[in-house]
Steps between C-alpha positions, in 0.01 A plus 500: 500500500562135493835376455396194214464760177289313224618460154288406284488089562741433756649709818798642622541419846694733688421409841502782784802651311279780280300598818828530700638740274230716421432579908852520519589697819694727224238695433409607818845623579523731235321796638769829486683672245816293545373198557367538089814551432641235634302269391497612159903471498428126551223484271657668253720145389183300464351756245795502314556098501084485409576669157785254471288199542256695276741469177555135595152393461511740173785310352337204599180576326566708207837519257756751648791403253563547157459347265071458641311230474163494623411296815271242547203644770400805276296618762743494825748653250264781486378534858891529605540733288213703642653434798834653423354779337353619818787451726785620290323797310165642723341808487595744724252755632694782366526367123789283393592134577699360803566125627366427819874481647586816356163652663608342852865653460329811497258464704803471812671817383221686527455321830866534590595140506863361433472398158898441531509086523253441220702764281780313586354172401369659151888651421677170561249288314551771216892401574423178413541339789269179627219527712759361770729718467274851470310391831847479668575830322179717592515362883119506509302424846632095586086424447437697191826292315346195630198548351627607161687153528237293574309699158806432306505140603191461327592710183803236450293198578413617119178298569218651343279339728678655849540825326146521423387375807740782749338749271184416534469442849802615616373852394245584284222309724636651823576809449186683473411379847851550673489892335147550618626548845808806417259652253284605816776606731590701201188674474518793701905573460665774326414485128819620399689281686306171429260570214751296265502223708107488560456517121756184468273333771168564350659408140587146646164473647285579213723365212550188703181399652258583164787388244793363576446211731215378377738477142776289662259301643341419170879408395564289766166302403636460135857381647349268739153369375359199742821348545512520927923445485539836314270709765672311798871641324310824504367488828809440622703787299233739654536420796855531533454855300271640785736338768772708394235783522433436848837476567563846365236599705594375798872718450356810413243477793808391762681815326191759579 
């Protein structure tokens, strides 16, 4: 897959950095029972820190306070929302509704992952503490805290642009194609033991490819039209997002 993704008019232009991170060496390495595990006890801190910058672009595009007043792009208000839907409230194969973090949390009991860090994290943010302070607290992998920095770096930029930008092609564009790869060395494991996660895979994969990637991208268009200064800030912003990527790669693979 090329590594310029068109939008509409103009490009993004991420260099080599896209194609470095989807033939990450990663996904090679992750080929046993523990190895899964490990890497989803990583992983786990960028799914969480995804639904975070999730309700930043929502409050960004719709009104999330009271009293509301309606914002001006009608229709991005409604494709975030569409968004959001999805990840906060799918449909699970059983019957009911579950956020996609909630369905990856389960997914590693079943496998028999430590869920113990990101719990952590969860019970001092519901302390009140600061981002800060709860990563300190939870004492999750050095990489996986870095990570959720760089994401939260972003989120506090409170730049609409950035924010819609590391969601965009930070994750929704990539993510298909980096989950493409674990979905087949899931294929012939224990059902029991990974079904969950497959079905979290596979949920990313189809929502994300048919829907939800091609709807940021029609947002960024909107946000940056033909002006080339606000798709070089873009540019930029995504390519520091999939750095970070890499760079959580590159711990968890030097871990396995």
């Amino acid at each position: 897959m090329s590594a310029t993704i068109a939008v509409h008019h103009p490009t993004i232009d991420l260099g080599d950095v896209r194609d470095r991170l989807v033939h990450h060496r990663l996904y090679a390495l992750v080929d046993s029972p523990d190895r899964l595990r490990r890497f989803m006890e990583h992983h786990v801190f960028a799914v969480w820190d995804f639904q975070c910058l999730l309700k930043a672009l929502q409050q960004k595009f719709t009104c999330t306070s009271i009293p509301w007043l309606p914002t001006a792009d009608r229709e991005a208000r409604r494709l975030v929302n569409e968004l959001v839907l999805e990840e906060e409230s799918d449909d699970m194969p059983e019957g009911g509704q579950a956020s996609h973090f909630e369905i990856y949390l389960e997914s590693m009991e079943a496998a028999g992952a430590d869920t113990r860090p990101i719990e952590r994290l969860l019970a001092h943010l519901h302390d009140g503490e600061t981002i800060t302070e709860a990563l300190a607290g939870a004492r999750p992998p050095a990489a996986a805290a870095d990570f959720v920095r760089q994401t939260f770096s972003v989120i506090d930029s409170d730049s609409t642009l950035a924010i819609a930008s590391a969601f965009t092609f930070g994750r929704e564009d990539v993510i298909p194609d980096m989950f493409r790869h674990l979905v087949t060395s899931l294929a012939e494991r224990d059902a029991a033991a990974w079904g969950r996660f497959r079905f979290y895979l596979e949920r990313h994969i189809a929502h994300d490819d048919a829907k939800h990637a091609p709807i940021c991208r029609r947002i960024m268009s909107r946000l940056c039209g033909d002006d080339p200064a606000k798709w070089a800030v873009a540019s930029q912003v995504a390519r520091e997002c999939l750095e970070a990527r890499i760079a959580l790669w590159d711990a968890v693979a030097d871990s396995l």
